[in-house]
N, C-alpha and C positions, 0 to 999 in steps of 0.2 A: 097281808095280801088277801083281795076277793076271791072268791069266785072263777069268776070273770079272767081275772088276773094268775090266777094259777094255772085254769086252762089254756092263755095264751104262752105261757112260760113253757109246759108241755109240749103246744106243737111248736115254736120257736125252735127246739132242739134239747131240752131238758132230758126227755126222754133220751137220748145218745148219751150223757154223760153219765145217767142214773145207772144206762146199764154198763159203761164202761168202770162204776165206781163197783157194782153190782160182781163184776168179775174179778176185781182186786180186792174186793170185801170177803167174797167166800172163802177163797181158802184161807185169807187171816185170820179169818172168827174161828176156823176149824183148829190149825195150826196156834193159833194160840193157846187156846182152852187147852191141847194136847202139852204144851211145853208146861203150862201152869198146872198140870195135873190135875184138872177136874173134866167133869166129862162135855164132851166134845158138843152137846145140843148147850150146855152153857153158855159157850162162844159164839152158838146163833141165834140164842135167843138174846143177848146181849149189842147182838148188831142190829136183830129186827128193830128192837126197844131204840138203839140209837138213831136207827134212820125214821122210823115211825112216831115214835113221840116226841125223844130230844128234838127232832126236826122242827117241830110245829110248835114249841115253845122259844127255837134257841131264838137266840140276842143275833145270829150271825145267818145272811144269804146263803154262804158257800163252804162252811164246815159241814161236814160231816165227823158222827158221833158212833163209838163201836168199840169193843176191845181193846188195848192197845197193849202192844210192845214192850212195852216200857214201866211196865205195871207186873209182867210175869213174875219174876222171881218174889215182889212183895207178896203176889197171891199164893205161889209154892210154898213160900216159905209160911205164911199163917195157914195154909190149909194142913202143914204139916202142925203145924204148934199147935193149933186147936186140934187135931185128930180127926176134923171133921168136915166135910164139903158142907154139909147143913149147916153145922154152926158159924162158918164161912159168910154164909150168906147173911145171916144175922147183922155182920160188920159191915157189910155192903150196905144194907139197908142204913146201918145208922150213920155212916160215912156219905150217905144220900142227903139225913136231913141236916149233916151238917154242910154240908154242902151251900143246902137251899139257904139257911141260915146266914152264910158267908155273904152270897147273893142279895137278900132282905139286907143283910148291915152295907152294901155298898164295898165292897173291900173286891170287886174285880178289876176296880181300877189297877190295883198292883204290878200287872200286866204289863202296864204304859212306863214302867219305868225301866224297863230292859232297853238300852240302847241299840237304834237302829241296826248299827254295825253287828250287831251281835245277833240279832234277829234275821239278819242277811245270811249271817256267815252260819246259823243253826241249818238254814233252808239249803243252803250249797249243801254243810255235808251231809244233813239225809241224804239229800240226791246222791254225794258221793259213797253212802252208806247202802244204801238199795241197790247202787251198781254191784258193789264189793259182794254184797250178799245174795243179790239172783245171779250172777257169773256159774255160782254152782249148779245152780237147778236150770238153768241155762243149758248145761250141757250134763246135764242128768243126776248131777247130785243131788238127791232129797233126803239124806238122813235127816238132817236139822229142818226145822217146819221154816215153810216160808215167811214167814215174818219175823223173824230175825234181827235184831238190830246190834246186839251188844258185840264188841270187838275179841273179848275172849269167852269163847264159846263154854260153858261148863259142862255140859254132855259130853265133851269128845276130847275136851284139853286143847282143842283147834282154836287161831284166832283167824279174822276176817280174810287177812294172806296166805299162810297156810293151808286155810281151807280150800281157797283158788286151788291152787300148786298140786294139792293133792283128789282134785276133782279133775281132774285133768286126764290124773293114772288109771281112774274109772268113766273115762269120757261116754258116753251113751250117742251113737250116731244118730240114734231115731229123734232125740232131744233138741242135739243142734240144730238137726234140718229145722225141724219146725219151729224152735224160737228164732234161727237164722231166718227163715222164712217171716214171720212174725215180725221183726226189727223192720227188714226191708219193706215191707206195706206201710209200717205206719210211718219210717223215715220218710216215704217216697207219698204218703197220701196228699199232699197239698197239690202234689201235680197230678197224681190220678186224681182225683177230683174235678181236676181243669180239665183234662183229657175225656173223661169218660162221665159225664154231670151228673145223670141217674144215682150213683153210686154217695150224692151228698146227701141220701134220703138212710141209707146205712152206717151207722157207728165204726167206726176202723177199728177198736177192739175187739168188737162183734164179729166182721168180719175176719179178726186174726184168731179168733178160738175158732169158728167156724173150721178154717181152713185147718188149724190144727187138730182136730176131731178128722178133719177127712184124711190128711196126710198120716194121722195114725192105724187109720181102720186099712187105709190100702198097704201101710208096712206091715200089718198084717196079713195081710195077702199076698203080696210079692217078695215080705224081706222080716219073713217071721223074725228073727234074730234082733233086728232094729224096733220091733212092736213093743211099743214101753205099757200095754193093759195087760202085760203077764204080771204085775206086780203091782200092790197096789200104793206103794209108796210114791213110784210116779206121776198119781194121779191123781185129782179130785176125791174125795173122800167123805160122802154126806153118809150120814147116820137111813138105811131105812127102815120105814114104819109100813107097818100095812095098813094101819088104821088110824085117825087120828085120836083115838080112842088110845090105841096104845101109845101114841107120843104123849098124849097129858097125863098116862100113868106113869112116862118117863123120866119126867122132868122133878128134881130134886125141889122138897122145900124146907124155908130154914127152921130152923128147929130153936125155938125161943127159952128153951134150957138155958142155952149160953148167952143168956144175959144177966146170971149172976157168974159168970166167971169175967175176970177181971181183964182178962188180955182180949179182950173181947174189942174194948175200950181203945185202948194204945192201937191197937188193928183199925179199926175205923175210922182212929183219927189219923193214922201213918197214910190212908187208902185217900181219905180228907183232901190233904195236904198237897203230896202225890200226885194224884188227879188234878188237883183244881190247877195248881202249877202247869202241869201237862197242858189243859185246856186253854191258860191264858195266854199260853204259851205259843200254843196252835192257832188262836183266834187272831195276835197280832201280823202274826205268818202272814197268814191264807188273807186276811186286811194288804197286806204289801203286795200278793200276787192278783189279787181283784181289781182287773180291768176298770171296773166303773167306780174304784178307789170309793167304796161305800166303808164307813166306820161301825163297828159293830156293838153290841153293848155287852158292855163283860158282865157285868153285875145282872142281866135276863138271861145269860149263857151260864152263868154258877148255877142260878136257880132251875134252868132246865138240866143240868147234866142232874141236877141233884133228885129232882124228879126222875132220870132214865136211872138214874142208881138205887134208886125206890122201887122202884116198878121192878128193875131187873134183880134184884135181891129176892123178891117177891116170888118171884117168877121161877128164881134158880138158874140167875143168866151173872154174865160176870162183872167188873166192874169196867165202867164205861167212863170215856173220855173223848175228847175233840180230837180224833188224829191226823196227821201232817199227811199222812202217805194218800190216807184217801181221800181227806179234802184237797192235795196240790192235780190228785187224777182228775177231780171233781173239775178244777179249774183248766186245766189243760187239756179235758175234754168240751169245753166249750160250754159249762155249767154255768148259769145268770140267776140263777134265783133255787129256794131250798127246795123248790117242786123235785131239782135231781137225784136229791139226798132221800126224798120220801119214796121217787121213785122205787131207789136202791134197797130200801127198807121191806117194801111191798115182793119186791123181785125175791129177797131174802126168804119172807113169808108161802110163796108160789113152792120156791127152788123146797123146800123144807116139806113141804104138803103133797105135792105132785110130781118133781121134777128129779128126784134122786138118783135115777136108773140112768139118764139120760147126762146128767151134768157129771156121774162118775168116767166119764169117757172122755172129760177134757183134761189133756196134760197138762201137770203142772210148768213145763217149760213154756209152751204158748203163755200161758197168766205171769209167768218171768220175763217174760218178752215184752207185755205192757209195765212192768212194773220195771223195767230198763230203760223204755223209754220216757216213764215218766221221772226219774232218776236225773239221765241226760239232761233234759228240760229245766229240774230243779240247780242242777251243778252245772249250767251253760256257761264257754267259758268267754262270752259277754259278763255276766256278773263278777268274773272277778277284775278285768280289763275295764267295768266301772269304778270298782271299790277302790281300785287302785290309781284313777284317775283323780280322789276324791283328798290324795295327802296319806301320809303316814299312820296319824291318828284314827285313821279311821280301820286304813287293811289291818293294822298292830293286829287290834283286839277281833277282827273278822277273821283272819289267817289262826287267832290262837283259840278260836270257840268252834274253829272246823279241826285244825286238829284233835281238842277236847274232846269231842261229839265223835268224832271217829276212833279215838285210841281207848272211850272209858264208855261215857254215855249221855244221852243227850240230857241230862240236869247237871252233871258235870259241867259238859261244856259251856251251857249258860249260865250257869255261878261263875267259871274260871274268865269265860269272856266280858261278862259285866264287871269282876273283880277289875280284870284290867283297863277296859272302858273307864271304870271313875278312878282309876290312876291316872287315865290322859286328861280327866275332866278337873282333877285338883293341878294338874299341873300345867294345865293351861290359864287359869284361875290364878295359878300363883304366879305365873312370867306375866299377867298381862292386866294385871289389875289398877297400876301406878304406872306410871313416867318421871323419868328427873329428867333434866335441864340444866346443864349448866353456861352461863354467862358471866366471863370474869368472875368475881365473889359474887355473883346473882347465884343462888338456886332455887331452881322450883320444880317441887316433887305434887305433880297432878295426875289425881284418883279417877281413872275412868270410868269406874265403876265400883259397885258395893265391895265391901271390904269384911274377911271374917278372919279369925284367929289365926287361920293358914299363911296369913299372909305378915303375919307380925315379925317371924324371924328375918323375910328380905328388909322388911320396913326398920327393923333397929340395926341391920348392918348399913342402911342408908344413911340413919342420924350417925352410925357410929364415926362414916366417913365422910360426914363432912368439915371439912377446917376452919380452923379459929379465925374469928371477921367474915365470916360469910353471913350476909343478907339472905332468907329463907323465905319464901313464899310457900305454903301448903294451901293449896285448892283441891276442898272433898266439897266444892260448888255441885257437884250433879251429882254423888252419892246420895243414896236413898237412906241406905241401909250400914250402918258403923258397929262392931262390933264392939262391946263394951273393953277387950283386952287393946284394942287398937288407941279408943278412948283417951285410956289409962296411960298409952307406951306416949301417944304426942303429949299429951298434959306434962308427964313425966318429963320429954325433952323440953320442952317449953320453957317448963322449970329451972331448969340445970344450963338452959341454955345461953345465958346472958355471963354464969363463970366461963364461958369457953370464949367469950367474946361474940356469939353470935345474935344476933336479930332477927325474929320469928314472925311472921307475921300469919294467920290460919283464918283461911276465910271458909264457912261452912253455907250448909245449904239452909237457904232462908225457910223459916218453917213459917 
């Protein structure tokens, strides 16, 4: 993109969706770095690095790039193994170049072999995953950071249900107003909008933190009790700096010792792996929910994440990936081009710099309220009233990569839903490959299509059954492709065929 072309993307409405991606970004980056154990300016320097540089590299319009979820426990667990946040970052870096490296060989295609069905049915149960997990911070549960995804909690011994159930016994009145408050604006904004027009110049996210800031400051006034800024767990939570002098003494760097320790290696390439997976994962996604169905390039998107995992290693930021949560806000707030992702980046860089006093006064239930709504959105139940219009084969493996994704974790689920996906794919393969025929002792057994090993076992119970004096026609006339075991098994009956009394006749495709 120009110039030219970036600045019209901005006033187009980019700007509305940056800062909607902008509000669901902050407390993830905080919220995660807190769950993975490392310090909290990690997780924003790791989102700035995704919306700022990944941006301006990726392969992709409408992903956005930042911490992700789904990566904690990998970074808990090696910041505990190495001992060390610094040497930490060490593996970031080199799980960066290998990254790029992956990207340079071409091998993002990978991506494109995950069946649709299963790429639908990942994007449902996020949505169904975000519901289950802001429900609590919804109504004022914030022990566990907002970003949340896995179904059994290890902090607390809670799973996703439980959690609900018992957030309930700790309900927070001040919480629900204002995420109940929260839901109803942005359910309701297609018609305020129509009603009230001025108002399409303001972001509905914008407008629902807003509101939630004010609805808190005045429960402080009128309903101390309901006032959720006595604590700061209900809250926004930015690190502040009085000086930017003291943030860049702040900020961790990696400590190049631990590159002769060995598990240094196995970390980098687990983070590698991991990630890239995550990303292609994400990039097919957010490809399905893109309005103007633009395709994006996986193999510029390895090599940019691989660059923000450079730079953020560097940095003392964490490891970054493409994520679902905040590229599906990105697109359902009206996002057309990366300018909304850079925006979200820059806002990231502002909030960090100047705006700490001021963003700690938004609650975290308002930012659960967008992230409910964007939930809804991804788990509408139009998508499954499609998938299900679409045959059997298709909900099977959709219906069992949403329970997956919701009962363990979202690479689970896409391993168990593609496993079964190419179980429907061999056995469609294997009912529908041949045709018989039968007329009086006429048979004729015709190949619609290419033929592989799979298909060998129906094909010898075919010659098995047919009867002595039967005339055989085989037509692999339009076969392209014959698998040498198939070869072998007609030649074989061919052979044999004339002690039974039969007559073969095998017409092939003219080369």
């Amino acid at each position: 993109m120009n110039i030219t072309s970036n600045i019209k993307a901005i006033i187009s409405g980019d700007w509305k969706s940056g800062i909607a991606v902008f509000l669901v970004a902050l407390p993830l980056c905080l919220g995660i770095a807190l769950a993975s154990g490392a310090p909290l300016m990690s997780g924003l320097i790791a989102g700035i690095i995704g919306g700022v540089i990944v941006t301006l590299i990726s392969g992709s319009e409408l992903s956005v790039s930042g911490p992700a979820a789904g990566l904690t426990i990998i970074v808990a667990n090696a910041i505990v193994t190495l001992g060390s946040f610094q040497g930490f970052l060490v593996a970031v870096i080199l799980a960066g170049l290998i990254q790029v490296a992956l990207g340079i060989l071409k091998l993002g295609k990978i991506g494109s072999f995950f069946p649709s069905s299963v790429i639908r049915g990942m994007l449902v149960a996020i949505g169904i995953v975000i519901i289950l997990k802001q429900i609590p911070h919804a109504i004022g549960d914030d022990l566990d950071f907002i970003g949340e995804l896995e179904f059994n909690q290890s902090s607390d011994g809670q799973n996703s249900f439980s959690e609900i159930l018992s957030a309930f016994d700790t309900l927070k009145p001040g919480a629900f107003i204002i995420a109940f408050s929260g839901l109803i604006i942005l359910f309701s904004w297609p018609w305020i909008i129509r009603k009230i027009t001025f108002l399409t110049a303001i972001p509905a996210s914008l407008l629902v933190v807003l509101i939630g800031v004010l609805t808190n400051e005045l429960l402080k006034i009128y309903s101390p009790a309901m006032y959720l800024g006595n604590s700061q767990e209900h809250m926004v939570n930015l690190p502040i700096f009085n000086s930017i002098g003291e943030l860049a003494g702040g900020l961790a760097r990696p400590d190049w010792n631990y590159l002769t320790n060995p598990a240094i290696y196995s970390i980098a390439i687990t983070l590698a792996i991991v990630a890239s997976l995550e990303t292609l994962l994400s990039l097919e996604a957010i490809d399905s929910l893109d309005p103007l169905k633009r395709i994006s390039s996986a193999d510029r998107e390895l090599v940019a994440q691989g660059v923000g995992n450079l730079t953020s290693g560097l940095l003392g930021g964490l490891p970054i990936t493409s994520v679902i949560v905040r590229s599906s806000t990105n697109v359902y707030s009206g996002g057309k081009t990366r300018m909304s992702s850079f925006i979200h980046g820059l806002l990231l860089v502002v909030a960090v710099l100047f705006l700490p006093l001021y963003l700690n006064k938004i609650p975290l239930s308002c930012l659960a309220s967008i992230l409910l709504f964007t939930g809804y959105k991804l788990a509408h139940p139009k998508e499954f009233k499609k998938i299900f219009s679409e045959g059997w084969k298709q909900w099977i493996p959709f219906i069992s990569t949403i329970i997956a994704v919701v009962a363990i974790d979202l690479l689970w689920g896409i391993f168990i839903g593609t496993f079964i996906g190419l179980i429907f794919v061999v056995l469609t393969n294997y009912e529908s490959v041949f045709s018989v025929f039968h007329n009086g002792n006429e048979v004729l057994i015709k190949f619609q299509k290419d033929v592989t090993f799979l298909h060998k076992m129906s094909l010898k119970e075919t010659f098995r059954k047919i009867p002595t004096g039967s005339e055989v026609y085989i037509d692999a006339s339009k076969v392209h492709f014959m698998d040498h075991d198939i070869k072998l098994l007609i030649t074989e009956f061919m052979s044999t065929a004339k002690e039974r009394g039969i007559d073969v006749d095998f017409k092939q495709k003219q080369k």
